[in-house]
Residue, then its C-alpha position, 0 to 999 in steps of 0.5 A: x562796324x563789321x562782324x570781323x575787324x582787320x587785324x592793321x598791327x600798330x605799324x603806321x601807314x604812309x599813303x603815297x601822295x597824301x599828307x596827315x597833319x596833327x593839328x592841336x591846341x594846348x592849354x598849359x601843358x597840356x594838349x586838349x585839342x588834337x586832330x587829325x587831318x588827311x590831306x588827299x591831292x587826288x580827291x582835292x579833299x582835307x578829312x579831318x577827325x577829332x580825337x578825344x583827349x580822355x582817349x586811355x592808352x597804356x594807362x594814361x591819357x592820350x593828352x599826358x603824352x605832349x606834357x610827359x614825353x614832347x611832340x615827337x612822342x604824341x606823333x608817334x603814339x597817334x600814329x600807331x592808334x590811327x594806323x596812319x604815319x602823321x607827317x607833320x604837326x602844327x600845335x598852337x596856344x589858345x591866345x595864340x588862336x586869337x590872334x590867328x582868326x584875327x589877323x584874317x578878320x574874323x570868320x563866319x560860322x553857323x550853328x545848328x542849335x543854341x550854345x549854352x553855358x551858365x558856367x562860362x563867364x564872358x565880359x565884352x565892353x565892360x558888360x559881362x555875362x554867361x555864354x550864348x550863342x543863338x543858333x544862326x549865322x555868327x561873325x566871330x572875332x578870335x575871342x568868340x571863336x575861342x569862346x564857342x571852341x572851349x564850352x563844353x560844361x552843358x554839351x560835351x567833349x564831342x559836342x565841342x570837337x565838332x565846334x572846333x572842326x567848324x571852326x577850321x572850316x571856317x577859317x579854311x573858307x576865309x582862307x580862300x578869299x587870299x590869291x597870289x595877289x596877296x602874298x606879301x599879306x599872306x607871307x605877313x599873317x604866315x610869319x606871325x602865325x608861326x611865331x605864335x605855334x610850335x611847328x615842324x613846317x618852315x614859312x616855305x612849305x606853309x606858304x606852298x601848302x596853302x596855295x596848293x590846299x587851300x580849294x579843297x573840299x574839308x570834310x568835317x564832323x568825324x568825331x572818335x566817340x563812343x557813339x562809334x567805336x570807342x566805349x566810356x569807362x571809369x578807372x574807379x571800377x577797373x580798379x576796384x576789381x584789381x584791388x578785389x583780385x589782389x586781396x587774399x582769401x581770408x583764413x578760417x577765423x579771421x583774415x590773411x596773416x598779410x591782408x591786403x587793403x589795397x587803397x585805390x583812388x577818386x577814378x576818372x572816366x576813360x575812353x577805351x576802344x570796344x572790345x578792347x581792340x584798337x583795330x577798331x579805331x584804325x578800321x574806322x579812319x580807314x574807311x574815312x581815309x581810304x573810301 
């Protein structure tokens, strides 16, 4: 980062030609996957960036918003946070993403290293097991795909963002194997896809987007991580050091007529921008957005 970071404000820009599309995935109520996705016609390139869901801002998560305030809401916050209006939304269910990869036949993906985990269990054709993925080549049906998009136990969140964006790579690729010649397939798989998600773009500028998008370059692995300009937290000391502030002194003798015992509870971890400065955050998808 450099020595002095823009001051953007927290009014999202709207690039002229281009589109941002929030995509996300939601278990329950909550909305645990949320990317960002640049679409650059003049580039013929898709950027897209993970955004953690432990993300802190105005004393909640960022994943609270979809459950407490709707989709308009998260939108609005993500784009304030990014400094990039997001145009439109696609949020889609985790069984809703099985069907998706299988109705295209499953997708191709490679793995650098081995994915791990003993806490996941997994039961195919009456056998079951722990998770694992060698590294390599793999084939993935909508079940395994959700699978490898899930784990995160013995990796991490970021860890598992990555994943997810080689996933939509992924998909984007099989994706391209469809032409003209196959509309009425596509216009198929596009109506099912739809009903399965809740979206703000009709079956018209579904189709249009995906003739017009669907050879450009996807740019993936831009994670918002603590290993750039985000840093971990935990509420526990935060607040801890409010309880301290807010205790009286104690009077000479014994303490304050009106103690203060300040109860605080379990803590959870937090990801804040650096310095406190959200500028940081739309610095650094700036310099993915526009370079």
């Amino acid at each position: 980062m450099p020595d002095q970071i823009p001051d953007y404000g927290d009014k999202a820009a709207a690039v002229a030609g281009q589109m941002n599309i929030l995509i996300a995935g939601r278990h329950d109520s909550l909305v645990d996957t949320m990317i960002f996705a640049n679409i650059n016609p003049a580039t013929r390139k898709i950027t897209l960036v993970s955004i953690p869901r432990d993300l802190y801002y105005n004393n909640r998560k960022i994943n609270s918003y979809y459950a407490l305030y709707g989709m308009d809401e998260l939108k609005r916050i993500l784009s304030k946070i990014t400094g990039f209006q997001i145009d439109k939304y696609i949020l889609i269910d985790m069984y809703a993403f099985i069907d998706v990869i299988d109705l295209v036949g499953g997708i191709d993906v490679h793995l650098n290293e081995a994915v791990i985990d003993p806490t996941y269990k997994v039961c195919d054709n009456g056998e079951c097991s722990t998770l694992y993925y060698r590294a390599g080549d793999h084939h993935l049906s909508g079940k395994q795909a959700l699978r490898l998009a899930r784990t995160r136990h013995t990796s991490s969140d970021f860890a598992r963002a990555d994943r997810q964006q080689t996933i939509l790579k992924a998909l984007q690729t099989k994706a391209r194997q469809f032409g003209f010649g196959d509309a009425a397939k596509l216009t198929e798989i596009a109506k099912a896809v739809l009903a399965k998600t809740d979206t703000d773009l009709n079956l018209a500028d579904a189709m249009a987007a995906y003739f017009r998008y669907q050879g450009f370059e996807v740019e993936s692995g831009n994670v918002l991580s603590s290993g750039n300009v985000l840093e971990s937290k935990y509420t526990g000391e935060l607040k801890a050091a409010e309880c301290k502030a807010s205790k009286p002194a104690s009077t000479e003798g014994g303490t304050a007529e009106n103690g203060n015992d300040c109860k605080q509870d379990k803590g959870q971890y937090i990801l804040l921008p650096r310095n406190n400065n959200w500028n940081t955050v739309r610095w650094y998808f700036h310099q993915l957005i526009e370079e």
